[in-house]
C-alpha positions as CSV (number, residue, x, y, z in Angstrom):
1,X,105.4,-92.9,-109.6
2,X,106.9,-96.3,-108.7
3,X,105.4,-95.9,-105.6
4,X,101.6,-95.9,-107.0
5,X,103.0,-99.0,-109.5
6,X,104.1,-101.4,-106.6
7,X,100.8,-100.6,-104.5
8,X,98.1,-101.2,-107.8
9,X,100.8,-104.7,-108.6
10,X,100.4,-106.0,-104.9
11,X,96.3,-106.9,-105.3
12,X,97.1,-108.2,-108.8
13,X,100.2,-110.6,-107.2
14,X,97.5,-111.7,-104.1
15,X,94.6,-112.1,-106.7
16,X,96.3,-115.1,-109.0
17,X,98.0,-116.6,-106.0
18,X,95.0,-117.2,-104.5
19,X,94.0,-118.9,-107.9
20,X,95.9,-121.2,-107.4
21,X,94.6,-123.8,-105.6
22,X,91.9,-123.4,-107.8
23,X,94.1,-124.3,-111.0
24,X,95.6,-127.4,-109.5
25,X,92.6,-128.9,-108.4
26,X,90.9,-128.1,-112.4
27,X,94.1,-130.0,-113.4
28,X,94.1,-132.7,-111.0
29,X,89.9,-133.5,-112.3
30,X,91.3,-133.1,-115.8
31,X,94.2,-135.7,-115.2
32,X,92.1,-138.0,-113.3
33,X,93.7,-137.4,-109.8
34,X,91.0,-136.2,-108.1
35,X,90.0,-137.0,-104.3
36,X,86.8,-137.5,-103.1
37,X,86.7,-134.2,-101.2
38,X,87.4,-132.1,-103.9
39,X,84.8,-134.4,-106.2
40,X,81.9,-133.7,-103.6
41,X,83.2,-129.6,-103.7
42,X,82.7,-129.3,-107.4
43,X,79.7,-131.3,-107.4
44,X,78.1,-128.5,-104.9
45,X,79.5,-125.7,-106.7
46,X,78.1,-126.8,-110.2
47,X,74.8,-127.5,-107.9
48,X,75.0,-123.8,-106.6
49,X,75.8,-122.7,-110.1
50,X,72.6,-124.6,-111.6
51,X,70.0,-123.3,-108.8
52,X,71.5,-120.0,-109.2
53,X,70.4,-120.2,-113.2
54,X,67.4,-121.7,-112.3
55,X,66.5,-118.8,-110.1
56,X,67.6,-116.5,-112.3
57,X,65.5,-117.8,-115.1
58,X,62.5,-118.3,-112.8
59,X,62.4,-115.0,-111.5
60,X,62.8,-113.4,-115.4
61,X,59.8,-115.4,-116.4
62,X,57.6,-113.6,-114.2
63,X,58.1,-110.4,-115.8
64,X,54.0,-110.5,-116.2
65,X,50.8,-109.0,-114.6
66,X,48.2,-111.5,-115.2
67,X,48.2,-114.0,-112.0
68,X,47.4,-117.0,-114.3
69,X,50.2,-116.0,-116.8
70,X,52.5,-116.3,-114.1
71,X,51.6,-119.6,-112.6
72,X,51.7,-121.3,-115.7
73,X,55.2,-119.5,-116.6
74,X,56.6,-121.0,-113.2
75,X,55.1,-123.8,-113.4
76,X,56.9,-124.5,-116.9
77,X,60.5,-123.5,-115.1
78,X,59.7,-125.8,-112.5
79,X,59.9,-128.8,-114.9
80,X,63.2,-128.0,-116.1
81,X,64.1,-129.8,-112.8
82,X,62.5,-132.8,-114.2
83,X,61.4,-132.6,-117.8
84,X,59.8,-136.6,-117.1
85,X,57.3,-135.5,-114.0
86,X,54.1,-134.6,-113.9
87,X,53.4,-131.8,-111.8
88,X,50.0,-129.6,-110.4
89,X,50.5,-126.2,-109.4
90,X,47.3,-125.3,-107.0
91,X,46.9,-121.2,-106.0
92,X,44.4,-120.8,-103.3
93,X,42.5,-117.3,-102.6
94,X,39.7,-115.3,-101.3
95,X,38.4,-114.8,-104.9
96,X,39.3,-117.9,-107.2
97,X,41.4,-121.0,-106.8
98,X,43.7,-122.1,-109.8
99,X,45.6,-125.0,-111.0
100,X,48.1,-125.8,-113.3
101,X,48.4,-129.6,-114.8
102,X,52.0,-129.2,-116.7
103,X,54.7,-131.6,-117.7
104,X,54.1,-135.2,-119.3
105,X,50.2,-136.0,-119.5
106,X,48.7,-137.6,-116.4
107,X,48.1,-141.3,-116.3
108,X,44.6,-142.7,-115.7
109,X,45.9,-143.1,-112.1
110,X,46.9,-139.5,-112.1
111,X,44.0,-138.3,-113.2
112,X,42.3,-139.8,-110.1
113,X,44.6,-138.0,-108.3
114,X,44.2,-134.7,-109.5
115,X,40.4,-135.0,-109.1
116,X,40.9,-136.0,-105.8
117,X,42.7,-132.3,-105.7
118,X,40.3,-130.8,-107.3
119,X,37.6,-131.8,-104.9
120,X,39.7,-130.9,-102.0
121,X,40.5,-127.2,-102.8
122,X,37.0,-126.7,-104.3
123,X,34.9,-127.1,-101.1
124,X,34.5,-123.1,-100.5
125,X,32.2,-121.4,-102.6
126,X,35.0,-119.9,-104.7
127,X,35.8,-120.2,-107.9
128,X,37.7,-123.2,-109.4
129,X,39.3,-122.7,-112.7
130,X,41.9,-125.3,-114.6
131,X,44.2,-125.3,-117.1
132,X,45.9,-128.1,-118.9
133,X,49.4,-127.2,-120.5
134,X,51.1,-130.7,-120.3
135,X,53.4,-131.4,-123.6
136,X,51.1,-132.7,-126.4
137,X,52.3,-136.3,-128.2
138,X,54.5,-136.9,-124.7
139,X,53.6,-140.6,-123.6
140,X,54.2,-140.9,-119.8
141,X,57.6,-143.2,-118.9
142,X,57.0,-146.7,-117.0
143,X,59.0,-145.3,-114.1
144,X,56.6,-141.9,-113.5
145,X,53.5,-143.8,-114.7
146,X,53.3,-145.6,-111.0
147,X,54.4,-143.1,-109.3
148,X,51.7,-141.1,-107.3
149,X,51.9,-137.5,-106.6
150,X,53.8,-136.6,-103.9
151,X,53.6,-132.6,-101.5
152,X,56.5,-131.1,-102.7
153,X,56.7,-127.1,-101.8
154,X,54.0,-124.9,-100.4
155,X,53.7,-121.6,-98.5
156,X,51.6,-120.8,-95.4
157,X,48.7,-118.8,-96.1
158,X,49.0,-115.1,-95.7
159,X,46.6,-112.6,-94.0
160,X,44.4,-112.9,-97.1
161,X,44.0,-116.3,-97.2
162,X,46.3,-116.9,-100.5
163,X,48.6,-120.1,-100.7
164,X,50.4,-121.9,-103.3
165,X,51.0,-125.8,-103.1
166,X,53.1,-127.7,-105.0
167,X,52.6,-131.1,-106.3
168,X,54.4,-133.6,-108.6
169,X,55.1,-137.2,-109.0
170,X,59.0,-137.0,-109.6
171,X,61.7,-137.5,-107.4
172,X,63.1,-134.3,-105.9
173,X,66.2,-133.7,-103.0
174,X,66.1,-131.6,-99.9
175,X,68.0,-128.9,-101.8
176,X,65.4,-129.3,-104.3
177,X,62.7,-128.7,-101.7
178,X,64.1,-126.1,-100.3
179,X,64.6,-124.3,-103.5
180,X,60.7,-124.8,-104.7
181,X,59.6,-123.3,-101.1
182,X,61.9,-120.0,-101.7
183,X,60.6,-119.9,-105.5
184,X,56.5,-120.4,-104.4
185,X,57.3,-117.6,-101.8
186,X,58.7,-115.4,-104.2
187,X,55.6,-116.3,-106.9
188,X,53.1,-115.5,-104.2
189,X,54.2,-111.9,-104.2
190,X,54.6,-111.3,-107.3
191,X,50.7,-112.8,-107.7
192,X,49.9,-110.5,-104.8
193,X,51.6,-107.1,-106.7
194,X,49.9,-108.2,-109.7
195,X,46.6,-108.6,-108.8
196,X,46.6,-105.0,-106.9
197,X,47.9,-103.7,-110.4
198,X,44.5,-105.5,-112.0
199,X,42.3,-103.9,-109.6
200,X,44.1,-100.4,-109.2
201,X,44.1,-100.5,-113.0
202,X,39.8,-101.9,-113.0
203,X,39.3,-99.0,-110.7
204,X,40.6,-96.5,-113.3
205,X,38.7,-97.7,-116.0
206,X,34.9,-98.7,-114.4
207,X,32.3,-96.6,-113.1
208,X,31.4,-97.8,-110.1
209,X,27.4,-97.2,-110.2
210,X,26.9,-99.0,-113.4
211,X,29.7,-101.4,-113.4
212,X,30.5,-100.9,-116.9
213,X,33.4,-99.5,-118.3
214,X,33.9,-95.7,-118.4
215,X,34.1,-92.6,-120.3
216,X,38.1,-92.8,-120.3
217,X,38.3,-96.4,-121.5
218,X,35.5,-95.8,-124.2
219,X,37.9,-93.0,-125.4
220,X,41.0,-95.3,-126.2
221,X,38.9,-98.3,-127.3
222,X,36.8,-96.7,-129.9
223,X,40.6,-95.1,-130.8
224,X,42.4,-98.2,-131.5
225,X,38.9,-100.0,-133.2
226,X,38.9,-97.2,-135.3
227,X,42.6,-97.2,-136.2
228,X,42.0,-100.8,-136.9
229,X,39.1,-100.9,-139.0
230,X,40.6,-98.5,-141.1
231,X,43.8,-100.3,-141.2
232,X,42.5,-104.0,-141.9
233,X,38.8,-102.7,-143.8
234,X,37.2,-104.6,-141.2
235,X,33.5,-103.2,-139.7
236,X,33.5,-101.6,-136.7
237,X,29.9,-100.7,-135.3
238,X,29.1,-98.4,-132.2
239,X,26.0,-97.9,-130.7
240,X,24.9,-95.0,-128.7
241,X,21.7,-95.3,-126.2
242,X,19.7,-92.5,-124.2
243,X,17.2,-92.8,-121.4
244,X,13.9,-91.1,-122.8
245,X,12.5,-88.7,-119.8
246,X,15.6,-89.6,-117.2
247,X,14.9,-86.1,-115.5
248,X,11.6,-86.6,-114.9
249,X,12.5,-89.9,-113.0
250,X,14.8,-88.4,-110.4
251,X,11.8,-85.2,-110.0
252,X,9.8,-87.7,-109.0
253,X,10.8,-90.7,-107.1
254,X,14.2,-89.7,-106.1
255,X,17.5,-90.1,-107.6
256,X,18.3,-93.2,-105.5
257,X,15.9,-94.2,-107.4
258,X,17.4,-92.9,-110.2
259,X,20.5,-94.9,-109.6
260,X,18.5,-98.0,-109.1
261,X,17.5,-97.4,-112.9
262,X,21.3,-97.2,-114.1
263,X,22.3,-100.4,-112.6
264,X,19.3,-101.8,-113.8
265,X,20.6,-100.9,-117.5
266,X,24.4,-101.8,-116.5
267,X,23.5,-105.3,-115.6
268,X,20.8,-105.3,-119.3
269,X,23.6,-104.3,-121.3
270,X,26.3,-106.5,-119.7
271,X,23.9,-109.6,-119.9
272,X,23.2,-109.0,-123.9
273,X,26.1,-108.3,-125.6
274,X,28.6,-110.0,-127.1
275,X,32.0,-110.8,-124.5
276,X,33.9,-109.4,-127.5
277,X,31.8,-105.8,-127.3
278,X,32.8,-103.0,-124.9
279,X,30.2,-101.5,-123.3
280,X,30.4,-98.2,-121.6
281,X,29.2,-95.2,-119.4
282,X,29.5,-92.6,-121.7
283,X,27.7,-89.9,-119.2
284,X,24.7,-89.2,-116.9
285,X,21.9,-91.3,-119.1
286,X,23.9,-91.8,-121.8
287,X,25.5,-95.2,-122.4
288,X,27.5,-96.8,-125.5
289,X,28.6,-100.1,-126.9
290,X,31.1,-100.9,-129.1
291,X,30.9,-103.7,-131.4
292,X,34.3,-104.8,-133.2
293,X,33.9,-106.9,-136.4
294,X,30.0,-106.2,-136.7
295,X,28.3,-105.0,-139.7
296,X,25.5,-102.1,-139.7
297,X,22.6,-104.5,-139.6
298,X,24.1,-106.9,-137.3
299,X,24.4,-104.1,-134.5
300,X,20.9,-102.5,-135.4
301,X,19.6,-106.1,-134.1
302,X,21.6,-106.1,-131.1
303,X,20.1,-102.4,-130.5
304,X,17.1,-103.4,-130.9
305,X,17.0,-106.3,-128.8
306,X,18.8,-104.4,-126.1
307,X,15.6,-101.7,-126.4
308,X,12.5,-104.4,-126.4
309,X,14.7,-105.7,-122.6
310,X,14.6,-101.9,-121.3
311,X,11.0,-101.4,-122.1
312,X,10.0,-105.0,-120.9
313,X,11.8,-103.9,-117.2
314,X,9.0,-103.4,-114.6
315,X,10.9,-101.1,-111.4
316,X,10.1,-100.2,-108.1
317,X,10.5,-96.8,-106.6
318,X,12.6,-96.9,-103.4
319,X,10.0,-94.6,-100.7
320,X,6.7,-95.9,-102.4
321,X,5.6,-98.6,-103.6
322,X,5.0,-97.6,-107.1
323,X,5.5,-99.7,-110.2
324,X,6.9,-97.7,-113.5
325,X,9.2,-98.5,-116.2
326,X,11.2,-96.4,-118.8
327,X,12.1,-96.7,-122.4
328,X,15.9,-95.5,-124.2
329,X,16.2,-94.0,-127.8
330,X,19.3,-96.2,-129.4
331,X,21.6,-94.2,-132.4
332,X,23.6,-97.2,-134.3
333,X,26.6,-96.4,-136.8
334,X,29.5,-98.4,-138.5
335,X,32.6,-97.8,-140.4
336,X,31.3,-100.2,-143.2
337,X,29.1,-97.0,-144.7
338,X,32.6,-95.2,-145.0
339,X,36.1,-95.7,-143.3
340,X,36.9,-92.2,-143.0
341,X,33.6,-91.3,-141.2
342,X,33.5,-90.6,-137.2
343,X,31.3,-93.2,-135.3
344,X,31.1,-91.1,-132.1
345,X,29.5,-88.2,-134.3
346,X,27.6,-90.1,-136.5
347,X,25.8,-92.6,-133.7
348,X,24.9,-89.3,-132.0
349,X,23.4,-88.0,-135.1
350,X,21.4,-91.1,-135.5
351,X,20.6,-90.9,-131.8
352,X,19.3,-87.4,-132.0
353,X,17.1,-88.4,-135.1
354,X,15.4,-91.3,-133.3
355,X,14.7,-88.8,-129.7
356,X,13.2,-86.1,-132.6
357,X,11.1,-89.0,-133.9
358,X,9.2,-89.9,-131.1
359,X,11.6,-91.7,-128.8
360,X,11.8,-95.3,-127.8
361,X,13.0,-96.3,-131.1
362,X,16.5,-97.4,-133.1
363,X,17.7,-95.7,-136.0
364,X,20.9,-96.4,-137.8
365,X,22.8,-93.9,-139.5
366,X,22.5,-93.3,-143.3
367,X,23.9,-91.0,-145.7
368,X,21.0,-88.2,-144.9
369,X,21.3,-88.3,-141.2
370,X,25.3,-87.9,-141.1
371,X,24.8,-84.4,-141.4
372,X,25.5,-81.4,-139.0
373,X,22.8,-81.1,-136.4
374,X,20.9,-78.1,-136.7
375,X,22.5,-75.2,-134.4
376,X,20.4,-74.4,-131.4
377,X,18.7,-71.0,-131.0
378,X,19.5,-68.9,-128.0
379,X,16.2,-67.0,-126.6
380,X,16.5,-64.0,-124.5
381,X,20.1,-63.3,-124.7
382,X,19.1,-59.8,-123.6
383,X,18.6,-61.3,-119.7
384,X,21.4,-59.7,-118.0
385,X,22.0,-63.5,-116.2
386,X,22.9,-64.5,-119.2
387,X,24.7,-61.5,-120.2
388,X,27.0,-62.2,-117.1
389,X,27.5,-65.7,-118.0
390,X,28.4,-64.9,-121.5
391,X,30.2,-61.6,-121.8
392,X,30.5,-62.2,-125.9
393,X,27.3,-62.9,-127.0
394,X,28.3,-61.9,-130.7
395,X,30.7,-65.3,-130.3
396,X,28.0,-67.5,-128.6
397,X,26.3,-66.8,-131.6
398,X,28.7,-67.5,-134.3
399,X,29.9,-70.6,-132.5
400,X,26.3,-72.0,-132.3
């Protein structure tokens, strides 16, 4: 037993000896009596100490997945270097170009300066997009006024073309430098994680053909606009669109050209509603849009509108060179008739009434067409195909 007491007491005994040094030299800064060596040591450990917080802090603020988020988030830990500076974060891609104007507002001089930026990285083709988020009511200092921006970090471009450059007007070390360079390294990543998390997660939710969303997104949207109209008693509208005779087009021309129809109709319904409506994909020919905050009549119009475009579309067949054009039934419903009442089921209703009525027409739903759709009838149930298909008719029957 005293064995095992003298071996755990020996690391204890080495551990505060070792401390030692460490003690006298907190004493000697305390009483005054320190040397220059041991000033310049605690002035790089407390300069360890603060880039170690800073990296801590900049790395936690990047919990995000939208690439803009994140490059205004580092670009905001960035000026706690130098609350005073003004500084332009610039990302460079394949698919857009971003920059970030944070920190104390730009002088007029500046501002020459960062449209001389501007027209530098915009060149290519690509898209340019900027956003301001410099501290409102912060007049710039004499001293930063003058000075002109200066390259502080960047990274070299990867295999994708993406690079991040760094430019401010303050004054900043090596250490500093270095610092920035490992921090714009470590942002490009994360950028590059997050945009494959945008696209995996665009691939999930849009149909390729139509570019619209799809059936699975249509399901949780219309859920939580539901839940929300009935929470807040605000109007929620849906509308629910058909292709009249969408069969007879893919008998006859093809269904390539068939598909050229679709897009046609993605691009119609993507062009005239709102940016605040979802439309969707809901299946084959059948396509829906949901309108948050819209009152019956309100999406009636937009229905209509959207109908008058389809019919005024002149198409060519792919093989021939034949001209034709088609025409879609439109079903409208909102949660302002009644809160409790299901807009999926009640657009379809109105959607069924306006294909019995002659097709090529809107029809919003009322109190006499939310009602159950007459039950189909079942002919020559006797054929023993069907008999094999169905093995309880009796069931078929009830069910129907």
């Amino acid at each position: 037993m005293s064995y095992r007491l003298t071996k755990s007491l020996t690391p204890t005994k080495n551990f505060f000896s070792s401390l030692l040094p460490v003690c006298n030299r907190i004493l000697q800064a305390a009483a005054g009596g320190t040397t220059t060596a041991t000033k310049t040591s605690i002035t790089r450990s407390s300069k360890s100490r603060s880039s170690l917080i800073f990296l801590h802090k900049f790395t936690d603020r990047l919990e995000l997945n939208q690439p803009v988020r994140m490059l205004t988030a580092a670009a905001k830990q960035i000026l706690n270097l130098d609350p005073e500076q003004t500084l332009v974060l610039i990302s460079v891609g394949k698919a857009e170009n971003e920059m970030i104007i944070a920190g104390v507002p730009p002088s007029p001089a500046l501002d020459l300066e960062i449209s001389g930026l501007r027209d530098r990285f915009s060149n290519n083709p690509n898209k340019f997009n900027t956003k301001d988020v410099t501290t409102i009511g912060q007049q710039p200092q004499a001293t930063t006024r003058q000075c002109p921006l200066t390259l502080v970090a960047a990274t070299e471009a990867d295999s994708d073309l993406n690079q991040l450059i760094l430019y401010t007007n303050g004054k900043s070390e090596s250490c500093e430098r270095e610092l920035l360079n490992y921090c714009l390294t470590h942002l490009r990543k994360r950028i590059r994680e997050a945009r494959n998390w945008l696209k995996l997660q665009q691939d999930n939710r849009i149909d390729s053909l139509t570019c619209l969303n799809n059936r699975r997104y249509f399901d949780e949207i219309i859920l939580k606009e539901s839940e929300r109209s009935e929470r807040y008693s605000h109007p929620t509208s849906l509308i629910m669109l058909d292709l009249d005779h969408f069969k007879e087009v893919n008998d006859n021309f093809g269904h390539q050209t068939g598909d050229v129809v679709l897009k046609n109709l993605g691009k119609i319904l993507l062009d005239e509603v709102r940016l605040s409506d979802t439309p969707c994909r809901y299946g084959g020919e059948e396509f829906a849009v949901i309108l948050p905050e819209t009152q019956l009549d309100e999406a009636r119009r937009i229905a209509e509108r959207i109908r008058k475009t389809i019919a005024r579309q002149e198409l060519f067949t792919l093989n021939s060179n034949v001209l034709f054009n088609v025409t879609a039934s439109i079903g409208v419903a909102s949660t302002e008739q009644n809160d409790t009442l299901d807009l999926v089921e009640c657009a379809d209703q109105a959607l069924y009434q306006a294909k019995k009525s002659g097709r090529n027409q809107t029809v919003a739903a009322s109190p006499t067409i939310v009602k159950m759709r007459p039950a189909p009838q079942l002919k020559n149930l006797d054929k023993p195909a069907l008999s094999r298909c169905f093995q309880n008719l009796s069931v078929l029957k009830s069910s129907c």
